[in-house]
N, CA, C and O atoms as a printed pandas DataFrame, in Angstrom:
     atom_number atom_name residue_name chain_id  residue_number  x_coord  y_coord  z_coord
0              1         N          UNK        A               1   68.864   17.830  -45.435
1              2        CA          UNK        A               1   67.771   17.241  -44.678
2              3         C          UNK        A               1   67.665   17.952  -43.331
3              4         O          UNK        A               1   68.567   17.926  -42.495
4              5         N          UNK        A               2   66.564   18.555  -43.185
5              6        CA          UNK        A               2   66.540   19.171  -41.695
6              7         C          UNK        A               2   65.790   18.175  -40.866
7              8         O          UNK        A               2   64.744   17.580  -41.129
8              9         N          UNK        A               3   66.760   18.114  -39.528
9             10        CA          UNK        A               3   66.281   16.902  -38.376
10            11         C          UNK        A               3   65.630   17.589  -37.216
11            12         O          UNK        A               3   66.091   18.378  -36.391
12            13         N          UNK        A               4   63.781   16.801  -37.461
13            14        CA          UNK        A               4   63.058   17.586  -36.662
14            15         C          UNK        A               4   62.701   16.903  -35.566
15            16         O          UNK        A               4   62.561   15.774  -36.036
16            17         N          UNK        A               5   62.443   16.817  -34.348
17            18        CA          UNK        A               5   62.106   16.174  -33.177
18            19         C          UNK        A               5   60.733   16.106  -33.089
19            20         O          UNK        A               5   60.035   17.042  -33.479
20            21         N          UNK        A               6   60.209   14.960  -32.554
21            22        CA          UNK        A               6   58.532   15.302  -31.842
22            23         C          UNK        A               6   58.020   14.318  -31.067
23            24         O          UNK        A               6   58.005   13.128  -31.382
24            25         N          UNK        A               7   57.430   14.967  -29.657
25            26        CA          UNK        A               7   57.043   14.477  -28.832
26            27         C          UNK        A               7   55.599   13.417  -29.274
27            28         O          UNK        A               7   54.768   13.848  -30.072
28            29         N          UNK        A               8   55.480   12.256  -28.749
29            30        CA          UNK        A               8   54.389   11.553  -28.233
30            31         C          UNK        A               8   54.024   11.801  -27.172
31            32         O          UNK        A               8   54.117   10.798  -26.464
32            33         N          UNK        A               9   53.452   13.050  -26.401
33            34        CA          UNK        A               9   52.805   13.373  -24.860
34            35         C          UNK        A               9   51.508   12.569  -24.372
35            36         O          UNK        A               9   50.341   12.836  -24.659
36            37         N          UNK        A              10   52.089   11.280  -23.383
37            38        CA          UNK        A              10   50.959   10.575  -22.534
38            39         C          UNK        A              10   50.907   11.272  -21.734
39            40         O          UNK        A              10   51.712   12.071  -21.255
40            41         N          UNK        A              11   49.290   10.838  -21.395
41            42        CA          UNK        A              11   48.700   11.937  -19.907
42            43         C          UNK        A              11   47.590   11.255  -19.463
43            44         O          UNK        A              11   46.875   11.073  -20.448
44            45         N          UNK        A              12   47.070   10.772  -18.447
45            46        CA          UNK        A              12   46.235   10.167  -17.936
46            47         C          UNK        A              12   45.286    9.329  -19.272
47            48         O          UNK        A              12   44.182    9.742  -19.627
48            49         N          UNK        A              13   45.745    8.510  -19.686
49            50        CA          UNK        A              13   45.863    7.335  -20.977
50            51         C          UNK        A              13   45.189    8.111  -22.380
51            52         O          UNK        A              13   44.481    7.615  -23.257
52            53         N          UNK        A              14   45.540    9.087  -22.275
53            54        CA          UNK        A              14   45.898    9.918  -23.759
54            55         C          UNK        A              14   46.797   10.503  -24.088
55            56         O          UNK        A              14   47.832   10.684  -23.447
56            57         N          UNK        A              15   46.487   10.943  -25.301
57            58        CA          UNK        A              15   48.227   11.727  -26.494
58            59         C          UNK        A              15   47.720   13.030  -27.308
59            60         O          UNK        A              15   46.814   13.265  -28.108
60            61         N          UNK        A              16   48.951   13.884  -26.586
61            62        CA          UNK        A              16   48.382   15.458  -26.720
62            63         C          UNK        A              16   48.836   15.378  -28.599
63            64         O          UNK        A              16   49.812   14.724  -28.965
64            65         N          UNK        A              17   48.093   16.022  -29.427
65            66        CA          UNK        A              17   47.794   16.348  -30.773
66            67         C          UNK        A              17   47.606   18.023  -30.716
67            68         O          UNK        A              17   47.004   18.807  -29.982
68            69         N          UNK        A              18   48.293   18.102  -31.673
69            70        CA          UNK        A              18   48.294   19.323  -32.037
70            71         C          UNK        A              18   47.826   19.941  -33.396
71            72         O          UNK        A              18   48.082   19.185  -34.334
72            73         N          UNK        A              19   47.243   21.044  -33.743
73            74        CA          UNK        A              19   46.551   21.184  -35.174
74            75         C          UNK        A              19   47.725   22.480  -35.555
75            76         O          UNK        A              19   48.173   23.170  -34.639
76            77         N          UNK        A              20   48.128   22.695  -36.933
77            78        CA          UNK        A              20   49.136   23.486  -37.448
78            79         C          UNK        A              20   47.387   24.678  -37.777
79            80         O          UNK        A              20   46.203   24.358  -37.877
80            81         N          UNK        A              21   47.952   25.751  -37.828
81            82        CA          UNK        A              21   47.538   27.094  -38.109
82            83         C          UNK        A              21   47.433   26.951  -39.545
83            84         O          UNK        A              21   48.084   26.208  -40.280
84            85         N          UNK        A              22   46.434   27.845  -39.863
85            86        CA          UNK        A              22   46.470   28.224  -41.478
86            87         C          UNK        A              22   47.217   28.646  -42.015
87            88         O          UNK        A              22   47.306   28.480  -43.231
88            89         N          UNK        A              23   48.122   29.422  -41.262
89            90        CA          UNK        A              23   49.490   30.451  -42.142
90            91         C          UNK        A              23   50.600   29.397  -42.126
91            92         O          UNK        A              23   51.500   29.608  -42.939
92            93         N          UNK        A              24   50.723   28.230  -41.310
93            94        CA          UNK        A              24   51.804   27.170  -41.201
94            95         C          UNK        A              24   51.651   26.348  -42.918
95            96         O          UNK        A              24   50.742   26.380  -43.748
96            97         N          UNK        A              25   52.973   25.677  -42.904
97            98        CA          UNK        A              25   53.132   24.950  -43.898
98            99         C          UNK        A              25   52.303   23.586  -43.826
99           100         O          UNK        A              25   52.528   23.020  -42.757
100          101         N          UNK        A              26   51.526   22.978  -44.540
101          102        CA          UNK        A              26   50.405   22.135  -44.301
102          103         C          UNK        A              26   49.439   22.249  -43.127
103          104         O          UNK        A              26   49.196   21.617  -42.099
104          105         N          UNK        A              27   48.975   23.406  -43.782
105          106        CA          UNK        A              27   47.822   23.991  -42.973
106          107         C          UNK        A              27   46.811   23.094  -42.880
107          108         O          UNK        A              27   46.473   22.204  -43.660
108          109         N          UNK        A              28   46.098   23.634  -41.197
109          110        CA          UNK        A              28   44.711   22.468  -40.565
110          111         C          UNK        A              28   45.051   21.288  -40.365
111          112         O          UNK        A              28   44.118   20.611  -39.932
112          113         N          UNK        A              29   46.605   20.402  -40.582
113          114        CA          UNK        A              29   46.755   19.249  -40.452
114          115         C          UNK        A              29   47.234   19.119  -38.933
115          116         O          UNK        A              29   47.795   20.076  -38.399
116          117         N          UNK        A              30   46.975   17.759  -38.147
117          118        CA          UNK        A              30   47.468   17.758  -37.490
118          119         C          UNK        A              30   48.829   17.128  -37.088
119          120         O          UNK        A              30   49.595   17.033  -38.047
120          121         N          UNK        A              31   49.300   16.690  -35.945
121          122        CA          UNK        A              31   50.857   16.679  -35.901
122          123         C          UNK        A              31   51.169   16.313  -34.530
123          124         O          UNK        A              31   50.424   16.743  -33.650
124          125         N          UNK        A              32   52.334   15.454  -34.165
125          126        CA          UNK        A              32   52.867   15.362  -32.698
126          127         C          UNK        A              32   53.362   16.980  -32.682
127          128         O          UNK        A              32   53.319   17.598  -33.746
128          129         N          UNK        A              33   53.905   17.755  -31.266
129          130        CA          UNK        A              33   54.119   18.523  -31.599
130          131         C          UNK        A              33   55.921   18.674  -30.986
131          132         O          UNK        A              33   56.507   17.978  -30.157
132          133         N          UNK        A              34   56.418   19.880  -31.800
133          134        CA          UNK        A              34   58.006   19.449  -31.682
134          135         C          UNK        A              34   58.655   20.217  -32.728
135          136         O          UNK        A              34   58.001   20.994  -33.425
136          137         N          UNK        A              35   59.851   20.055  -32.874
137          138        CA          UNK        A              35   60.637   21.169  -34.013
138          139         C          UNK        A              35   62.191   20.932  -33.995
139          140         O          UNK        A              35   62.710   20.077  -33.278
140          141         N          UNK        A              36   63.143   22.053  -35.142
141          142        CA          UNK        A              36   64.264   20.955  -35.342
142          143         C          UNK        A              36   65.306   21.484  -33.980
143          144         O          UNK        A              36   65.528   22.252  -33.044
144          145         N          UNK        A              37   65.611   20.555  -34.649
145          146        CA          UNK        A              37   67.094   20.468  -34.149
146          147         C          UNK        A              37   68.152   21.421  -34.217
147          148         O          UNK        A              37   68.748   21.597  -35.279
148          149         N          UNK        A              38   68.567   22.334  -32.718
149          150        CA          UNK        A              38   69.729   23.448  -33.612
150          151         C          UNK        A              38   71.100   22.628  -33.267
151          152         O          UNK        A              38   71.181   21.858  -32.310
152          153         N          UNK        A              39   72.174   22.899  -34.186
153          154        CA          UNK        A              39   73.185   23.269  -33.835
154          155         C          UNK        A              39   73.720   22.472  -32.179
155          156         O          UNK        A              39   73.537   23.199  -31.202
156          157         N          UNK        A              40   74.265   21.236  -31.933
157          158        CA          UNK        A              40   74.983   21.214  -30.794
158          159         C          UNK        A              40   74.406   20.741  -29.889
159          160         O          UNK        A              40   74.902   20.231  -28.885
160          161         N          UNK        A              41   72.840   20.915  -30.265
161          162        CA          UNK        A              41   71.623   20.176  -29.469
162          163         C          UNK        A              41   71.368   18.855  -29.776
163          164         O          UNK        A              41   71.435   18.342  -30.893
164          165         N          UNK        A              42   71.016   18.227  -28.534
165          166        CA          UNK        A              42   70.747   17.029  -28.244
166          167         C          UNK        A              42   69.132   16.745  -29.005
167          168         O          UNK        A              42   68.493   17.645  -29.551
168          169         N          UNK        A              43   68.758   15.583  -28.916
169          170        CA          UNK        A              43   67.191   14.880  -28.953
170          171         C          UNK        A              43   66.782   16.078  -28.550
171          172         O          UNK        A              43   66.415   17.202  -28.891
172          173         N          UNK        A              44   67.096   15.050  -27.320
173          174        CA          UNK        A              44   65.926   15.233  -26.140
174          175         C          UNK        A              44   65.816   16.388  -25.981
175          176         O          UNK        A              44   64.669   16.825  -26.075
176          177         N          UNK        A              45   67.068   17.485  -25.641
177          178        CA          UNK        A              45   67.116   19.025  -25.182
178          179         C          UNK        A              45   66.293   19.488  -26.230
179          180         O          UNK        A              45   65.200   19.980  -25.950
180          181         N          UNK        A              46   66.786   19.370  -27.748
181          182        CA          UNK        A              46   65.769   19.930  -28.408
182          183         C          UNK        A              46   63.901   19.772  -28.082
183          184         O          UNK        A              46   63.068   20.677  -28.126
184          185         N          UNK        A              47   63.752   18.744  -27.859
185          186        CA          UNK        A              47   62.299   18.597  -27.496
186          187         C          UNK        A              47   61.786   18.865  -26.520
187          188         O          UNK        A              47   60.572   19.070  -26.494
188          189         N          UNK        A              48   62.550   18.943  -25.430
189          190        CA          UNK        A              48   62.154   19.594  -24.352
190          191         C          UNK        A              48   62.324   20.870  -24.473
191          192         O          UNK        A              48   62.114   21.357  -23.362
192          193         N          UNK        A              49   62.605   21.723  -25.264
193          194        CA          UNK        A              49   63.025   23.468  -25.673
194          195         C          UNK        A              49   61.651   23.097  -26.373
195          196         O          UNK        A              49   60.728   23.420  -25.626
196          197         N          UNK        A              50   61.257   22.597  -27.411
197          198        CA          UNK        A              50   60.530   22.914  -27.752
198          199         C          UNK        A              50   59.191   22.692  -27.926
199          200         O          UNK        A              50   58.516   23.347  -28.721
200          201         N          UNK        A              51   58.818   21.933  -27.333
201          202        CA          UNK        A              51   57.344   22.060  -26.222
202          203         C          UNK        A              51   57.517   23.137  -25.005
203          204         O          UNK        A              51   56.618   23.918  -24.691
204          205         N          UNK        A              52   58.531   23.088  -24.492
205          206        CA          UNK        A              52   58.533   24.506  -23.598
206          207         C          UNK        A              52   58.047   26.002  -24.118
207          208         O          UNK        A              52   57.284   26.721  -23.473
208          209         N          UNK        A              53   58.664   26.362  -25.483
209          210        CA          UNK        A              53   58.594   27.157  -26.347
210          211         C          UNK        A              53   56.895   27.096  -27.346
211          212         O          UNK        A              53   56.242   28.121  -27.541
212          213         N          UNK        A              54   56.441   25.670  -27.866
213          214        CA          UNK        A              54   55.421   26.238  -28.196
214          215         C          UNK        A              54   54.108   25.578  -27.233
215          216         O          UNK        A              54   52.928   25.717  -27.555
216          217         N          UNK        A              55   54.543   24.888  -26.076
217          218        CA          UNK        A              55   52.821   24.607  -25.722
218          219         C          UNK        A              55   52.774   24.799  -23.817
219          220         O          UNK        A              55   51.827   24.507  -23.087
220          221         N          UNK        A              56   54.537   25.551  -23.280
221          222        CA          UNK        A              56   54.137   26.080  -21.881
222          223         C          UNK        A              56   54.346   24.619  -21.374
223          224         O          UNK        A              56   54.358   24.918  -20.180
224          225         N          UNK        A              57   54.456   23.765  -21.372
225          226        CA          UNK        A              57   54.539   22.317  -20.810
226          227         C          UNK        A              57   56.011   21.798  -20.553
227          228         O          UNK        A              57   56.930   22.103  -21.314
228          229         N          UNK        A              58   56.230   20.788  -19.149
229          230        CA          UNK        A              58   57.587   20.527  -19.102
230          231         C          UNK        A              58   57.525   18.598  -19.491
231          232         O          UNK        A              58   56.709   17.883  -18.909
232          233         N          UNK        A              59   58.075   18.286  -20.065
233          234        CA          UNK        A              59   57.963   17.277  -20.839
234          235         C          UNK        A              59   59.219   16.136  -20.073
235          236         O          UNK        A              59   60.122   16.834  -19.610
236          237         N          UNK        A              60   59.470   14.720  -19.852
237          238        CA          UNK        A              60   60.566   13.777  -19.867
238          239         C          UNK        A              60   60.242   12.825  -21.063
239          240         O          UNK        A              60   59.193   12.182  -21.096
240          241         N          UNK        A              61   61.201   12.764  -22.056
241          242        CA          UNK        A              61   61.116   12.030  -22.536
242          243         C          UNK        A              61   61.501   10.688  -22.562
243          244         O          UNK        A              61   62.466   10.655  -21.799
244          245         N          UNK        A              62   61.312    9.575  -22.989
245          246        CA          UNK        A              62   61.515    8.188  -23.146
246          247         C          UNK        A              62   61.907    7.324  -24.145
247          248         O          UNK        A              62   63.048    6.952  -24.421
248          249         N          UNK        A              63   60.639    6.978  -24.768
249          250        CA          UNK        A              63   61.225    6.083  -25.661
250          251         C          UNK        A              63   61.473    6.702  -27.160
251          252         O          UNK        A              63   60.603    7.387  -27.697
252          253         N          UNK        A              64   62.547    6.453  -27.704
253          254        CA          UNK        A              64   62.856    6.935  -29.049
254          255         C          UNK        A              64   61.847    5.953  -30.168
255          256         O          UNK        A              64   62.076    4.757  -29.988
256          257         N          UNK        A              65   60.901    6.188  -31.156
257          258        CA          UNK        A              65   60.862    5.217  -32.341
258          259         C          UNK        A              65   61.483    5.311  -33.325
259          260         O          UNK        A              65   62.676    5.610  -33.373
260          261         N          UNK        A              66   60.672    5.037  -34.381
261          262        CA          UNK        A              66   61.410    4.783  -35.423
262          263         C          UNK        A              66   61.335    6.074  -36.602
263          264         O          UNK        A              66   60.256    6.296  -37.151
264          265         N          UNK        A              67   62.666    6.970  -36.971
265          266        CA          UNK        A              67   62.474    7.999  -37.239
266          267         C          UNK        A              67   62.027    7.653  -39.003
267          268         O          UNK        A              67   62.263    6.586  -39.568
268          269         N          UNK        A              68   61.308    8.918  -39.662
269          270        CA          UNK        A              68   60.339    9.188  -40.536
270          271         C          UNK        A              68   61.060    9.924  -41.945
271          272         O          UNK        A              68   60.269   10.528  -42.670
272          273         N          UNK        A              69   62.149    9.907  -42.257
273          274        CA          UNK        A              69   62.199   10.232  -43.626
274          275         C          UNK        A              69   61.308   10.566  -44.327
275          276         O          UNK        A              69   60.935    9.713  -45.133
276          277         N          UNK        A              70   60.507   12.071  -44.335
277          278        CA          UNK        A              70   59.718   12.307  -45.550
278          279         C          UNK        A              70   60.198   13.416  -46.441
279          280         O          UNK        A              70   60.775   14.309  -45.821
280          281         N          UNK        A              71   60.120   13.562  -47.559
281          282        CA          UNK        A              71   59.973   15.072  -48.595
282          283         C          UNK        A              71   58.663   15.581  -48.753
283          284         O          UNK        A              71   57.678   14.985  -49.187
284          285         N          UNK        A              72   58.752   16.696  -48.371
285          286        CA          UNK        A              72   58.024   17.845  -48.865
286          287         C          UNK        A              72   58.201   18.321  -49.910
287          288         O          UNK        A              72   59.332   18.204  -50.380
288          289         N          UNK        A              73   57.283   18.961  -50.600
289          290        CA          UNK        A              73   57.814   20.195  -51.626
290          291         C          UNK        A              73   58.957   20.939  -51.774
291          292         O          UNK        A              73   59.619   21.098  -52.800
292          293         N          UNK        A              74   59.167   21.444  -50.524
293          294        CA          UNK        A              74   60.118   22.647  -49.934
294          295         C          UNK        A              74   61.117   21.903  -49.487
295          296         O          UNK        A              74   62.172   22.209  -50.043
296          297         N          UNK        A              75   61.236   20.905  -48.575
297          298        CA          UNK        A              75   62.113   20.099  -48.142
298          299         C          UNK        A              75   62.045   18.643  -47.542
299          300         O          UNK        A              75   60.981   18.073  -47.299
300          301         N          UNK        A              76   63.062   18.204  -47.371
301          302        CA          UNK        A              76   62.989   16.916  -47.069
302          303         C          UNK        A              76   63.525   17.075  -45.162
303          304         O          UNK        A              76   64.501   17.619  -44.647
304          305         N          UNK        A              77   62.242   16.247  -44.518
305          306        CA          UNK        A              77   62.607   16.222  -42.892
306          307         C          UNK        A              77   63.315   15.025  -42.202
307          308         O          UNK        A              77   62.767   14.011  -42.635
308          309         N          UNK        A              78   64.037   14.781  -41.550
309          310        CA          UNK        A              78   63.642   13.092  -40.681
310          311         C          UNK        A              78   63.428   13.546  -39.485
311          312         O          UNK        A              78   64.220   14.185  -38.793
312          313         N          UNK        A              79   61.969   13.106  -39.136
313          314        CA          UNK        A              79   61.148   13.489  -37.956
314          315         C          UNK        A              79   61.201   12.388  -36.817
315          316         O          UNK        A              79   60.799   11.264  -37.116
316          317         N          UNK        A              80   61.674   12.630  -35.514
317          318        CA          UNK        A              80   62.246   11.598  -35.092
318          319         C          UNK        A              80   61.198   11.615  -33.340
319          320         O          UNK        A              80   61.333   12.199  -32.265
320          321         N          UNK        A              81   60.459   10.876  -33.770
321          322        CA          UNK        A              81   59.685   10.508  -32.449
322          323         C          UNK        A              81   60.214   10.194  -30.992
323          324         O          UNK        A              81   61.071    9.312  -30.944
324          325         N          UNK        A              82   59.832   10.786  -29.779
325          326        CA          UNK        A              82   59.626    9.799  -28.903
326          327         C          UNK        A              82   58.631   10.207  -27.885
327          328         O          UNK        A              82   58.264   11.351  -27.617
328          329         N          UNK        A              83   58.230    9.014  -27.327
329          330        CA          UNK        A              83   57.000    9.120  -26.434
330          331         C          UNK        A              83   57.710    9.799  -24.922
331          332         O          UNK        A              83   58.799    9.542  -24.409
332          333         N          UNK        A              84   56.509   10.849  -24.425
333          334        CA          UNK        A              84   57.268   11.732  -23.090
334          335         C          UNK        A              84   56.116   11.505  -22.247
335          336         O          UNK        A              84   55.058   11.026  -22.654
336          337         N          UNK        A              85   56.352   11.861  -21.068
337          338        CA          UNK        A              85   55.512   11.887  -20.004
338          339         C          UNK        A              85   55.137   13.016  -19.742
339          340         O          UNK        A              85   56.083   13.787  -19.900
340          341         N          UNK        A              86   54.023   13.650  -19.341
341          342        CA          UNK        A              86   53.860   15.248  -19.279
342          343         C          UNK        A              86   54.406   15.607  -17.588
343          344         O          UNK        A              86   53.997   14.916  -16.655
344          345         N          UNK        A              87   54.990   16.312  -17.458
345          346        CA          UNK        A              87   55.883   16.244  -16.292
346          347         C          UNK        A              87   54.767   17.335  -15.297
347          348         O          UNK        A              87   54.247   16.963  -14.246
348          349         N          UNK        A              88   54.582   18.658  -15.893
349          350        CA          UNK        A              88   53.851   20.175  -15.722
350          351         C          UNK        A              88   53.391   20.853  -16.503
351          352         O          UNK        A              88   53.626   20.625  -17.690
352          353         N          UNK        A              89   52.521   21.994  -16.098
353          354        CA          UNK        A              89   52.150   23.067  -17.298
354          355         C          UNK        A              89   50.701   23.005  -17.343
355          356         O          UNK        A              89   49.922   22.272  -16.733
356          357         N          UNK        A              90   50.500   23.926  -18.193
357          358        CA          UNK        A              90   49.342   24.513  -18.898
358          359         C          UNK        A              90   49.578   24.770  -19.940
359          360         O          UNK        A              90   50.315   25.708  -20.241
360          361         N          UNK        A              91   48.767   23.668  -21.133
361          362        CA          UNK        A              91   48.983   24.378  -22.349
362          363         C          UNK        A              91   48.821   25.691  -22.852
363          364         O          UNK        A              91   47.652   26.027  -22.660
364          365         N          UNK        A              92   49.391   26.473  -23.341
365          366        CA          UNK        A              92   49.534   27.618  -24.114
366          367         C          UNK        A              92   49.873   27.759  -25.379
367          368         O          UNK        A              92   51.030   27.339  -25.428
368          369         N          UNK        A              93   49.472   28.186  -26.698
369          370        CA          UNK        A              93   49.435   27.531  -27.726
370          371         C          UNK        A              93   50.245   28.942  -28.559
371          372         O          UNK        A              93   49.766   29.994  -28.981
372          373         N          UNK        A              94   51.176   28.590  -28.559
373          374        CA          UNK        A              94   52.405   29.735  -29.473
374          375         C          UNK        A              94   52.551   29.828  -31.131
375          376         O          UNK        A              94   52.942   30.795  -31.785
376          377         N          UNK        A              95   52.061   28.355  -31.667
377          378        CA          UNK        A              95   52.078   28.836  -32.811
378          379         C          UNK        A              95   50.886   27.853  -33.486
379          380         O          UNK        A              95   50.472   28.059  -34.627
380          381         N          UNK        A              96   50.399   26.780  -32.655
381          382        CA          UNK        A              96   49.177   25.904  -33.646
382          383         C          UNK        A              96   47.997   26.873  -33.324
383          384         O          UNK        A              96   47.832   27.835  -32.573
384          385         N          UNK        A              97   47.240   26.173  -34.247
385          386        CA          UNK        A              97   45.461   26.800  -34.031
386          387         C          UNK        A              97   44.822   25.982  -32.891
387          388         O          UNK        A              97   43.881   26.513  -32.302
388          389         N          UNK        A              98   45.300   24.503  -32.433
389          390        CA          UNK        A              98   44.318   23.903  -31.853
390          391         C          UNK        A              98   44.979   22.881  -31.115
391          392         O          UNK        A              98   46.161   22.749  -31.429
392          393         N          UNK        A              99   44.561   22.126  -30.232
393          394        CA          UNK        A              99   44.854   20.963  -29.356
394          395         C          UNK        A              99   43.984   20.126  -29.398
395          396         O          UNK        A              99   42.815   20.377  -29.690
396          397         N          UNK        A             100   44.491   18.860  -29.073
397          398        CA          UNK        A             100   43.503   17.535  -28.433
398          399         C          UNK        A             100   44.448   16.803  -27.479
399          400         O          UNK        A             100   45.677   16.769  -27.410
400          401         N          UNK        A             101   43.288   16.116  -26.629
401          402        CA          UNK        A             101   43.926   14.444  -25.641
402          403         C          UNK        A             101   42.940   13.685  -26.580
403          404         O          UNK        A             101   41.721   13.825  -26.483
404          405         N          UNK        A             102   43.580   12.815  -27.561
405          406        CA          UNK        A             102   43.095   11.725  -28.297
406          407         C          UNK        A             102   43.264   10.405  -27.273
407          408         O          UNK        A             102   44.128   10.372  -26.397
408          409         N          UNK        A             103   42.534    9.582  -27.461
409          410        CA          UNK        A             103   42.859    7.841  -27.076
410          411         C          UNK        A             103   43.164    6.880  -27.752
411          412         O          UNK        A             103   42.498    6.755  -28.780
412          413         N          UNK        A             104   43.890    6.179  -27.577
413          414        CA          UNK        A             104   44.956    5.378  -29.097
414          415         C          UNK        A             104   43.576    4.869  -30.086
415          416         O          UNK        A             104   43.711    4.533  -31.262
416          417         N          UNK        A             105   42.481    4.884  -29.486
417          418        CA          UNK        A             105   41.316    4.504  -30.680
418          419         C          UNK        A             105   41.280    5.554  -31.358
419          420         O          UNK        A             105   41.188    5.386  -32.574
420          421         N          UNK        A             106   41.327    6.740  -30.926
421          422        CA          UNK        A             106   40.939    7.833  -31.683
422          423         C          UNK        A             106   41.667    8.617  -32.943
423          424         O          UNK        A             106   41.186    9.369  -33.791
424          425         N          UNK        A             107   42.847    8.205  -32.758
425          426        CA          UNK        A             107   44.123    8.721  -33.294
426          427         C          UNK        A             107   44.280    8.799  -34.736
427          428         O          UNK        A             107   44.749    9.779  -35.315
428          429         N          UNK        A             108   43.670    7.205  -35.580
429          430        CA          UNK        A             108   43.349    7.472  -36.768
430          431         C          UNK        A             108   41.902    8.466  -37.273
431          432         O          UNK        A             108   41.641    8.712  -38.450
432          433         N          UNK        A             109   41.052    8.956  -36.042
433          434        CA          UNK        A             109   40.066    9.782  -36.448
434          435         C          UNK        A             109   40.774   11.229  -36.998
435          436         O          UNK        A             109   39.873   12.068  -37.010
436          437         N          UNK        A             110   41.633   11.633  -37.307
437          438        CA          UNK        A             110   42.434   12.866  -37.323
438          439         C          UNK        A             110   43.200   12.698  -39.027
439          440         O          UNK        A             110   43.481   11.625  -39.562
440          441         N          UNK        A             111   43.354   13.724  -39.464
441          442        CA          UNK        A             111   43.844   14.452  -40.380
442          443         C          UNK        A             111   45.297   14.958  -40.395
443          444         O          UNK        A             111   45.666   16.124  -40.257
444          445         N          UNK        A             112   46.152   13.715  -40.614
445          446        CA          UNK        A             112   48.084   13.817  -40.199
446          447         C          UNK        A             112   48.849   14.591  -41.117
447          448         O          UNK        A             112   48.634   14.624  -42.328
448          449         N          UNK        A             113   49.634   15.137  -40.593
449          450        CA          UNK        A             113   50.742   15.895  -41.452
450          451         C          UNK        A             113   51.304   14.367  -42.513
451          452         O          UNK        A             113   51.564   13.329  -41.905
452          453         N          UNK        A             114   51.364   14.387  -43.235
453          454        CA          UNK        A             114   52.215   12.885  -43.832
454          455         C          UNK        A             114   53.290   12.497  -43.426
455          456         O          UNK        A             114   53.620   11.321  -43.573
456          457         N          UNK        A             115   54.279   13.628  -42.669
457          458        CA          UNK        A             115   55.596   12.424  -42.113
458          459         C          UNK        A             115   55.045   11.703  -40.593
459          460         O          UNK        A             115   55.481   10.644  -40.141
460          461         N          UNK        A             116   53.967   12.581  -39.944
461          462        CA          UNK        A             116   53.197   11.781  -38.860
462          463         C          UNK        A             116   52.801   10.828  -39.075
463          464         O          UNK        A             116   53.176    9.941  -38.308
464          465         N          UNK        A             117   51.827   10.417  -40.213
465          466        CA          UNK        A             117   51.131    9.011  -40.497
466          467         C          UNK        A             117   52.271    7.514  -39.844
467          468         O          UNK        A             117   51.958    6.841  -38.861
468          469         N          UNK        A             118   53.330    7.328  -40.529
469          470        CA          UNK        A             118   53.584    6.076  -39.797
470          471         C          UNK        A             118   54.292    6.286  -38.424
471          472         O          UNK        A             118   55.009    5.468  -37.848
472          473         N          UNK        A             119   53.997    7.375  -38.065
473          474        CA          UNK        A             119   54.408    7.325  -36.321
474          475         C          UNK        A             119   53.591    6.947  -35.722
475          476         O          UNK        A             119   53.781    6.121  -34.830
476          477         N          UNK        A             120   52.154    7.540  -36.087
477          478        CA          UNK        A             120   51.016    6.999  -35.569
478          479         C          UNK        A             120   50.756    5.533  -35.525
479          480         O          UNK        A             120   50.236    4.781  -34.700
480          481         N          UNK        A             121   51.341    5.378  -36.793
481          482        CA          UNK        A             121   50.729    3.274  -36.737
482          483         C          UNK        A             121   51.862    2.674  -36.004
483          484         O          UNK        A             121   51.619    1.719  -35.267
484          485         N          UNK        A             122   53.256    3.185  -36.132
485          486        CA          UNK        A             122   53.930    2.619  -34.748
486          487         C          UNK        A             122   53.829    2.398  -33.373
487          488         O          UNK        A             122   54.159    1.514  -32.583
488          489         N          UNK        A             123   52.997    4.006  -33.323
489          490        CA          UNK        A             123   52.594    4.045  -31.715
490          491         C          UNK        A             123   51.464    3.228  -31.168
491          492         O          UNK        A             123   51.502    2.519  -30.163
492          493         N          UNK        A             124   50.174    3.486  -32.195
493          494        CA          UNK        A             124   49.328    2.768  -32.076
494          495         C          UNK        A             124   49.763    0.815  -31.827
495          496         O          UNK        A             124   49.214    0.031  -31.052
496          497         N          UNK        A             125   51.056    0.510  -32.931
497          498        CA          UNK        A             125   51.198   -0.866  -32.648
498          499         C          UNK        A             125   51.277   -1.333  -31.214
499          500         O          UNK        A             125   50.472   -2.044  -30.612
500          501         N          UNK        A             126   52.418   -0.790  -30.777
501          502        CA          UNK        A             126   53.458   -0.655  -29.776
502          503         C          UNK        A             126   52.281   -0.697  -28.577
503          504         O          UNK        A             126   52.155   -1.634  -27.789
504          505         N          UNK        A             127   51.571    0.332  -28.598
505          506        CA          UNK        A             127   50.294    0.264  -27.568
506          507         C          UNK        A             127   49.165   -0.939  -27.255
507          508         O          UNK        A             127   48.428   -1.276  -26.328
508          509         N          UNK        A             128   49.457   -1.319  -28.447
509          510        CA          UNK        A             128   48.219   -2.832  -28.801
510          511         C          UNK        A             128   48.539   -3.863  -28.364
511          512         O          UNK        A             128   47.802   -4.819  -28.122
512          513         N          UNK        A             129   50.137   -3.746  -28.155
513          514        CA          UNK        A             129   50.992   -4.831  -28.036
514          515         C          UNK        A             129   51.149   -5.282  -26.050
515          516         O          UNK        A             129   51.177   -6.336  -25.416
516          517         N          UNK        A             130   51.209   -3.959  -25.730
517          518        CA          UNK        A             130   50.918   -3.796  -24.200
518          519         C          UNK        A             130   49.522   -4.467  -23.294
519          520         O          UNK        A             130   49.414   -4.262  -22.085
């Protein structure tokens, strides 16, 4: 099972979305954005490496949810959420095709990678609940 990290980025009351590239594995879908885990690395360090690495942004993270057990074809992930604060930066886009600032209404308007889908309805809860 490879253990992948991914940010929820709030920013003036939206959540940065990211679109995977055509040459990526579930191409045009979109996705929190984030990646695994090496070796010795923490959460958080991992996620903060890697929004640094693909979107130029310095990230704090917060709250952990509830992580995502899915299989793929190719492999099986547990994708492990948490919501960050955007600290700095300018996005710069290293390996997706595309970006958004969605608003928790908007969020089901989008096209999810499938281990994203119930992060989204967590986050979305969690937000409703506030």
């Amino acid at each position: 099972m490879v253990k992948v990290v991914c940010a929820i980025i709030e920013h003036n009351g939206n959540v940065l979305l990211t679109q995977r590239s055509s040459s990526m594995a579930q191409p045009l879908l979109w996705e929190f954005p984030g990646g695994k885990i090496n070796a010795g690395e923490s959460e958080t360090d991992a996620l903060i490496r890697e929004i640094e690495e693909e979107l130029n942004l310095l990230i704090v993270p917060h709250q952990r949810l509830t992580p995502v057990v899915h299989s793929y074809s190719s492999k099986t992930i547990e994708l492990i959420p948490y919501t960050c604060e955007l600290q700095s930066g300018e996005i710069s886009l290293a390996e997706h095709m595309a970006y958004s600032w969605a608003t928790i209404d908007e969020l089901l308007n989008y096209s999810w990678c499938p281990a994203d889908v119930p992060i989204v309805e967590e986050y979305i809860r969690l937000k409703r609940q506030v």
